[in-house]
C-alpha positions, 0 to 999 in steps of 0.5 A, a space after each residue: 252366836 256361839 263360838 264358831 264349829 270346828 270341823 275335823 277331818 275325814 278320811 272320807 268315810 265320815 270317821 274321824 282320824 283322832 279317835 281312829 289314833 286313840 283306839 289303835 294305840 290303845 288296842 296296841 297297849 292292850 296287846 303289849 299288856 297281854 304279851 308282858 303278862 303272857 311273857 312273865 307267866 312264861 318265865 315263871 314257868 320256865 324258871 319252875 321247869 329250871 329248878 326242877 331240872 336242876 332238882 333232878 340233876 342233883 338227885 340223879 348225881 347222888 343215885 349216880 355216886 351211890 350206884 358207884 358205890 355199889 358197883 364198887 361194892 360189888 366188885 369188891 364182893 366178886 373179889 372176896 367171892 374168888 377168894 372164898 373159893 380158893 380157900 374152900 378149894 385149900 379147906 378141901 385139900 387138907 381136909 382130904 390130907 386128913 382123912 389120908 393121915 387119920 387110915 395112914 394112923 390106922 394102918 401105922 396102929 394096925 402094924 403096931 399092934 401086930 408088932 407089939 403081939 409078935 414080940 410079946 409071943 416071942 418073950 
């Protein structure tokens, strides 16, 4: 005769309890598989998306310094623009006090011309 039969027990649905274990707990370490694997493709993920992040932020300060830059620089060019028109208003006020010196010569000549006739009819 053979050693004697051991008999497991049944849960009453003649499945074994044993197996039942065996499966769930590597069905559980599958899930837990998938979730880690799932769960570092995410971080990957979210780590790309924060150096991007952190990429734009240093782009957007440098176009946000150099838009200073420009904002200053234009500024300053409304400045030299206010002043630029001042001048031109000044160029134009001594060029109009020209034009009344240059017919103040010709009106001075004309009387200097007829004086020096007056008296050369007199000598």
């Amino acid at each position: 005769m053979g050693p004697p039969k051991t008999r497991r027990k049944s849960n009453g649905s003649g499945i074994d309890k044993k197996p039942n274990v065996a499966l769930v707990r590597e069905s559980f370490e599958c899930a837990k598989k998938v979730l880690e694997l799932d769960s570092d493709e995410v971080i990957k993920k979210m780590s790309t998306v924060e150096k991007s992040n952190i990429s734009l932020i240093v782009d957007y300060n440098k176009v946000y310094e150099k838009l200073q830059d420009v904002e200053s620089s234009a500024n300053n060019l409304k400045e030299l623009n206010s002043q630029i028109e001042l001048l031109n208003k000044n160029l134009l006020a001594a060029e109009n006090s020209v034009t009344n010196l240059e017919e103040l010569i010709q009106e001075v000549n004309g009387w200097s011309l007829a004086i020096e006739k007056a008296v050369d009819e007199r000598v």
